[in-house]
C-alpha positions as a Python dict, from the first residue, in 0.01 Angstrom:
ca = {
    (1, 'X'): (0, 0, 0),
    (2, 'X'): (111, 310, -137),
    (3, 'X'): (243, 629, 90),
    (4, 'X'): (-101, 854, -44),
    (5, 'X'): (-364, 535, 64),
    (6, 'X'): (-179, 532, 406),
    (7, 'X'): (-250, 911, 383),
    (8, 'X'): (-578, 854, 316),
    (9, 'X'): (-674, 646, 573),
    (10, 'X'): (-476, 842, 876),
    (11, 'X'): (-735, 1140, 777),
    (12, 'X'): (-998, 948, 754),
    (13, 'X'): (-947, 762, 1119),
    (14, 'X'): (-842, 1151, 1232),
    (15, 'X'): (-1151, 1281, 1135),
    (16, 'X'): (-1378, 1018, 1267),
    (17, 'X'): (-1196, 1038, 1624),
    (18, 'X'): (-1261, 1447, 1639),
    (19, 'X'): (-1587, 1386, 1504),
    (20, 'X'): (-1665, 1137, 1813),
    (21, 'X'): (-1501, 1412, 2045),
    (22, 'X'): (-1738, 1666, 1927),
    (23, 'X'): (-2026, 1414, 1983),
    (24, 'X'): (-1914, 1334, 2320),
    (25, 'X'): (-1846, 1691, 2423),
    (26, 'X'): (-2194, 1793, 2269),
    (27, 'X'): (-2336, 1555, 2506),
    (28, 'X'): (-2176, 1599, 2801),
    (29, 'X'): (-2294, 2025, 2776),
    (30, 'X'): (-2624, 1862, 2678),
    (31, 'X'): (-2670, 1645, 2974),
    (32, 'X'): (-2531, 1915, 3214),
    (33, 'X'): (-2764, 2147, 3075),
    (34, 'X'): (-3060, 1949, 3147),
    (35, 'X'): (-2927, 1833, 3494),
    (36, 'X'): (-2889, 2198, 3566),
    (37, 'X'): (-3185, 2310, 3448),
    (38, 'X'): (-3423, 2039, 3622),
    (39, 'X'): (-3288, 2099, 3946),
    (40, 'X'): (-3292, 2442, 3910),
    (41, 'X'): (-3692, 2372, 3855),
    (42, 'X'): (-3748, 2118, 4134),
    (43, 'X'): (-3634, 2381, 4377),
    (44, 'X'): (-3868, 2591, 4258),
    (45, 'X'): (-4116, 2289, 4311),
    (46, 'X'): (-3970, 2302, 4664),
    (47, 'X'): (-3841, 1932, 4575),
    (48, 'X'): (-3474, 2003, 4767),
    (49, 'X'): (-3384, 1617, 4781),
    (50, 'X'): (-3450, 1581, 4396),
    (51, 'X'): (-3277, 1908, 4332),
    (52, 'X'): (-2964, 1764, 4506),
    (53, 'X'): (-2999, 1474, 4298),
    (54, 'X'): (-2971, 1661, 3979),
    (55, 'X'): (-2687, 1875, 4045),
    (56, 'X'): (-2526, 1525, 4200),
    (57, 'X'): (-2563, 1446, 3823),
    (58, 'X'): (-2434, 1775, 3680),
    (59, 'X'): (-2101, 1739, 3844),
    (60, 'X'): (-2031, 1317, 3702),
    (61, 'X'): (-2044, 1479, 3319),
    (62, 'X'): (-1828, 1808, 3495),
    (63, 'X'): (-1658, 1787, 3824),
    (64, 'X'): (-1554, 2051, 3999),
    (65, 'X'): (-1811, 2280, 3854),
    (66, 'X'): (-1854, 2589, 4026),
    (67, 'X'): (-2211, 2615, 3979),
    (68, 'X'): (-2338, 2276, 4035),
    (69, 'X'): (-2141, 2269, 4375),
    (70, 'X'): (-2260, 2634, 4479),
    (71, 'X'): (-2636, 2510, 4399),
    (72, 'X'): (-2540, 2207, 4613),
    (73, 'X'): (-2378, 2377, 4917),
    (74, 'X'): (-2643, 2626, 4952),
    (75, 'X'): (-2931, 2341, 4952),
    (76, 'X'): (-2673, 2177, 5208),
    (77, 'X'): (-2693, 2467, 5427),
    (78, 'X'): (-3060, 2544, 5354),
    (79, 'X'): (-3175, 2226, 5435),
    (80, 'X'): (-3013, 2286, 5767),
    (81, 'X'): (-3212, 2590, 5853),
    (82, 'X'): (-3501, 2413, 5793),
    (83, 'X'): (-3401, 2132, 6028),
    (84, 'X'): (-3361, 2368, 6326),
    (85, 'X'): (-3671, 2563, 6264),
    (86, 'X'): (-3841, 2199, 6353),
    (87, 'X'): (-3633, 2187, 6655),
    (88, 'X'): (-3751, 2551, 6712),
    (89, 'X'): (-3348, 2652, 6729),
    (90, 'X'): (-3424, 3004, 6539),
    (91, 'X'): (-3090, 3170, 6584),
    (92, 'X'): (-2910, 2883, 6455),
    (93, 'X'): (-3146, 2833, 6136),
    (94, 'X'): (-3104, 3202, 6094),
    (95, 'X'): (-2670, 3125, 6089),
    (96, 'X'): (-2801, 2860, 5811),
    (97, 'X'): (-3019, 3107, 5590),
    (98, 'X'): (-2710, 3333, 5605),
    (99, 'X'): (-2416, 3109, 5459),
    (100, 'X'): (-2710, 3034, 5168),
    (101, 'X'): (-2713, 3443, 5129),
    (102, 'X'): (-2335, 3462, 5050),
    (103, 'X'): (-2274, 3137, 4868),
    (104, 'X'): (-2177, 3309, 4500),
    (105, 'X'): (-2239, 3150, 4176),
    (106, 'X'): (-2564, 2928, 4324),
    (107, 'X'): (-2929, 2950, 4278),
    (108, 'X'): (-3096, 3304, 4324),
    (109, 'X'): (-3441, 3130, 4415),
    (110, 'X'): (-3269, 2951, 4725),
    (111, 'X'): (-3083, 3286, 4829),
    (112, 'X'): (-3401, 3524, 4758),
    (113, 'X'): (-3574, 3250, 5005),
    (114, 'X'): (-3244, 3217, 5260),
    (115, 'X'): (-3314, 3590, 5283),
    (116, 'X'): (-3704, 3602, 5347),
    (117, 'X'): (-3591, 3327, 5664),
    (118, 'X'): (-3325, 3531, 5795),
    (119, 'X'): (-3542, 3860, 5784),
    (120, 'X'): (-3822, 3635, 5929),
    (121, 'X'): (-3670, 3454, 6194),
    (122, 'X'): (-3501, 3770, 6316),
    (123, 'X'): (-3823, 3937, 6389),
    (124, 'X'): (-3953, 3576, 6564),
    (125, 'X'): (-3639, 3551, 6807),
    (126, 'X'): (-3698, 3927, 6908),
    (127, 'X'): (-4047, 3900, 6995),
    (128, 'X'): (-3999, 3553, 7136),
    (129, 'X'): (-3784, 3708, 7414),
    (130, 'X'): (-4036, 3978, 7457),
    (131, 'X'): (-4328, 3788, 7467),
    (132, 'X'): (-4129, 3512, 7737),
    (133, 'X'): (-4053, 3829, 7964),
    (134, 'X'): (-4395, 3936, 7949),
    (135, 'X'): (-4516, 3574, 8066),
    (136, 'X'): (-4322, 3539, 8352),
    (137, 'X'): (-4432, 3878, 8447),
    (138, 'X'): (-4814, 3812, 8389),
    (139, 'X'): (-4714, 3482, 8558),
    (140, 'X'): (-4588, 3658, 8837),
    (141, 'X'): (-4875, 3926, 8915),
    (142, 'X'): (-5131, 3623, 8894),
    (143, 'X'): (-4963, 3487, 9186),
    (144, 'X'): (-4989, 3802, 9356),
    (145, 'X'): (-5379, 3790, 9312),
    (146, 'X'): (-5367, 4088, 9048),
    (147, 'X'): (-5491, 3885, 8789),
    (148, 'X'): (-5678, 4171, 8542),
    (149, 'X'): (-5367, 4311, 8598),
    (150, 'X'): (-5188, 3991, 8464),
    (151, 'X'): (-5398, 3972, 8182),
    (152, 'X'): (-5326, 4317, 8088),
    (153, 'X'): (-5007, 4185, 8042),
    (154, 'X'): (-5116, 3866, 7857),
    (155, 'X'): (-5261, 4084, 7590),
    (156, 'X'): (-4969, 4194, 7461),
    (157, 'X'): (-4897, 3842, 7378),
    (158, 'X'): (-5232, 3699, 7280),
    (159, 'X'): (-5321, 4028, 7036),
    (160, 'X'): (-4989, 3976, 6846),
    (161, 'X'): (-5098, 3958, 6497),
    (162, 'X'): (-4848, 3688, 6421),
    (163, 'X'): (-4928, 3506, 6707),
    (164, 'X'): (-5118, 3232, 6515),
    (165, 'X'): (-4797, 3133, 6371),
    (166, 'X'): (-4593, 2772, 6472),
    (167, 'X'): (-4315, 3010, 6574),
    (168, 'X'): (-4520, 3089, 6887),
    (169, 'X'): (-4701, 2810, 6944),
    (170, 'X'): (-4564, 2711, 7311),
    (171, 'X'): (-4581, 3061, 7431),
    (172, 'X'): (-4946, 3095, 7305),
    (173, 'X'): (-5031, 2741, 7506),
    (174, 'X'): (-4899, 2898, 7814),
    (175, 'X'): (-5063, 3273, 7799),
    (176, 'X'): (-5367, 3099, 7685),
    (177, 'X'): (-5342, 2869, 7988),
    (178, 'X'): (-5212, 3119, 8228),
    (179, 'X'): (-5541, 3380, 8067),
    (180, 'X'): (-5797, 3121, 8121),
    (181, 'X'): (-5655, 3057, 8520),
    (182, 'X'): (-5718, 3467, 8565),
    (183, 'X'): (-6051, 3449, 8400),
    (184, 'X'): (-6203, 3128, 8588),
    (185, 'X'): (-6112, 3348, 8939),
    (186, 'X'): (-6192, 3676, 8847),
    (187, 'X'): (-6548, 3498, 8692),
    (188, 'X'): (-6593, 3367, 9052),
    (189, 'X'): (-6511, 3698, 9191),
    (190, 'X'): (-6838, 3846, 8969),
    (191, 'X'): (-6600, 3993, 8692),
    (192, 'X'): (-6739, 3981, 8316),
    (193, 'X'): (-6415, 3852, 8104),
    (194, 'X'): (-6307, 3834, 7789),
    (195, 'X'): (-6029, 3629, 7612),
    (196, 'X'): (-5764, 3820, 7443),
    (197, 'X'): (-5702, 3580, 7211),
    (198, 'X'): (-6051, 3566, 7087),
    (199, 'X'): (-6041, 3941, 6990),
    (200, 'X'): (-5945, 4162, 6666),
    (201, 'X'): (-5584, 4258, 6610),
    (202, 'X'): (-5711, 4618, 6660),
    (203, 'X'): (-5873, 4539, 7002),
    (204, 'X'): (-5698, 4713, 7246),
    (205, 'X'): (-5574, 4556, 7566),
    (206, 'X'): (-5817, 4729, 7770),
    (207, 'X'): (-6084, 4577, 7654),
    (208, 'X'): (-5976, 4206, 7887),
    (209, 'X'): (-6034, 4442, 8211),
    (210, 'X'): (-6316, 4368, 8413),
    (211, 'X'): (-6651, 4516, 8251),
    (212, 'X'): (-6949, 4663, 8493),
    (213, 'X'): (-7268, 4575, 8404),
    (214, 'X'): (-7568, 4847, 8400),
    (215, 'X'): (-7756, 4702, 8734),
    (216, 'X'): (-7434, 4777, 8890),
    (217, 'X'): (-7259, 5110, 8770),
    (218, 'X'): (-7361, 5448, 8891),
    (219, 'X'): (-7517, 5510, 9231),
    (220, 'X'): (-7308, 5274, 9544),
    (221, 'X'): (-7666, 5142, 9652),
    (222, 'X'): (-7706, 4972, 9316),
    (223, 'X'): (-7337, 4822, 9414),
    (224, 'X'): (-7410, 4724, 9717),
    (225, 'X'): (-7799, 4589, 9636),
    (226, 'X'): (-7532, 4335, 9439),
    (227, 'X'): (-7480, 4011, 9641),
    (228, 'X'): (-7123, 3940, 9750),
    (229, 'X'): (-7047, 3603, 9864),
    (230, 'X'): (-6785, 3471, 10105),
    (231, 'X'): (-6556, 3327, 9856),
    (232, 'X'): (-6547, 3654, 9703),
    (233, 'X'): (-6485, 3827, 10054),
    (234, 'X'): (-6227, 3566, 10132),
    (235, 'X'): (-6010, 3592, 9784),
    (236, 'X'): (-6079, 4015, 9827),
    (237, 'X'): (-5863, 3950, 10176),
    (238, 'X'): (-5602, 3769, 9979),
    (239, 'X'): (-5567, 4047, 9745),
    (240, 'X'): (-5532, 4372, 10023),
    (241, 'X'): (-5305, 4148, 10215),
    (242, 'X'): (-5046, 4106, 9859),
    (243, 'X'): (-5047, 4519, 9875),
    (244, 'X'): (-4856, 4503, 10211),
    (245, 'X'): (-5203, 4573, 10428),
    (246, 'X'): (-5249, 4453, 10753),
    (247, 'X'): (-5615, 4274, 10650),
    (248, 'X'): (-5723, 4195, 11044),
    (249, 'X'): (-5811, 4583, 11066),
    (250, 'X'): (-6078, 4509, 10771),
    (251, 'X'): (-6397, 4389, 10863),
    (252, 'X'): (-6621, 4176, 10627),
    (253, 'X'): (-6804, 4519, 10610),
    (254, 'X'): (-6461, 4696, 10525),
    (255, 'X'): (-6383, 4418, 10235),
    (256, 'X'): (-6746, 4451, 10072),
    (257, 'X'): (-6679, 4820, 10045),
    (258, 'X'): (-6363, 4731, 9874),
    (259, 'X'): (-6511, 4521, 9640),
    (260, 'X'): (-6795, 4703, 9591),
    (261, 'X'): (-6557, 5045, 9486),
    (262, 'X'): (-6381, 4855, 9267),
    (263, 'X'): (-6709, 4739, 9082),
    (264, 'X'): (-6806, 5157, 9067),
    (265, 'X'): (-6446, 5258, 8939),
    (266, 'X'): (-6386, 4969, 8737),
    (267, 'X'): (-6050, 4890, 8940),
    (268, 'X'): (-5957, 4549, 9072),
    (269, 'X'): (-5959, 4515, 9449),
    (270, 'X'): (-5574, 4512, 9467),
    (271, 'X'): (-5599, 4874, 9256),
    (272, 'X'): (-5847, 5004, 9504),
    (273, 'X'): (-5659, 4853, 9840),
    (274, 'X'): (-5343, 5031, 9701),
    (275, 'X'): (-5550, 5332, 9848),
    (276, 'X'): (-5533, 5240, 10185),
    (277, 'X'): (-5165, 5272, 10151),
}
């Protein structure tokens, strides 16, 4: 075989191995492409373990990529944030959300979302420690008898228009609870109650005070044509005592009085013994 046929066929073997590299490369891009593109997509479908999948499969036809492994470090760290938001460990999920806000190169759905969690979650750790302060002082003022007092203080909680949310679901269980205490005594004490948490966002906290009804507001005979029992006599004792009074100068007399003054002036008795001070 001449030199020109071995020629011949070098080119021809040549051509057909550039022509397969072309192929393959073609490929490759097209397969990356799609692997890119569908997990881009299935983390808009909020489908996170798929999405990793996909990029998983972008980096076999190119490892190393920059872009596949940003897409798969943020869901990493994403993924995280939503792990501790079960575990209700906000400040830590909110550490997450960040690292997804300055991975570069990654997916700007998962960082516009990282973002909306961070600014979130901010606002639900701040009120948290608010709204935990303002139990233990509602908790603390029920246990000193002054239990519209306590509510007062329970409405800041309870009227939070978020307050519906799963962020705040153990502190609502516990104002709730620590609310419907209050009410059940201050019922037995002839109060008319309200629940804070059954009232509009714009409903202001004054509204969970005690209420008077019409038989008994105005003239002090009306008050005191109302009948006061000896529970209510006994618990009124409980309440001048917790202002520092010495109660044995009161007599049962003395105590309706209270009670009765605090129906006229819409007070509590503890507000009205405070005058004896």
């Amino acid at each position: 075989m001449g030199k020109k046929a071995w020629l011949i066929i070098t080119l021809v073997i040549a051509v057909i191995f550039i022509g397969y590299g072309y192929t393959k490369h073609v490929e490759t891009t097209q397969y990356y492409n799609n692997a890119m593109n569908a997990g881009e997509q299935t983390i808009s479908d909020v489908s996170y373990h798929r999405a990793e999948n996909q990029f998983r499969n972008a980096l076999k036809k190119k490892p190393n990529d920059s872009s596949a492994s940003a897409h798969l470090e943020q869901l990493e760290e994403y993924q995280k944030g939503l792990a501790a938001i079960k575990k209700q460990e906000y400040s830590k999920a909110i550490i997450n959300f960040k690292k997804v806000t300055k991975i570069d190169n990654g997916s700007q759905t998962l960082l516009l979302r990282a973002v909306s969690k961070e600014i979130e979650l901010k606002e639900v750790v701040h009120e948290l420690k608010i709204f935990n302060k303002t139990y233990k002082r509602a908790k603390v003022l029920a246990t000193n008898y002054e239990y519209t007092a306590s509510n007062t203080k329970l409405a800041v909680i309870l009227g939070y228009g978020n307050i519906t949310q799963s962020y705040y679901q153990d502190i609502r269980k516990k104002a709730r609870s620590l609310e419907h205490n209050n009410n059940q005594v201050l019922a037995r004490l002839g109060y008319n109650v309200s629940s804070a948490d059954e009232s509009s966002e714009e409903k202001a906290a004054t509204d969970i005070l005690p209420t008077i009804s019409s038989s008994t507001r105005g003239h002090s005979s009306s008050a005191s044509s109302r009948k006061i029992t000896s529970a209510q006599i006994k618990q009124a004792r409980k309440e001048i005592a917790s202002q520092g009074i010495d109660i044995k100068a009161f007599s049962d007399a003395d105590v309706k009085e209270v009670i009765e003054h605090a129906y006229e002036q819409n007070m509590s008795v503890s507000e009205v013994a405070r005058e004896f001070k």
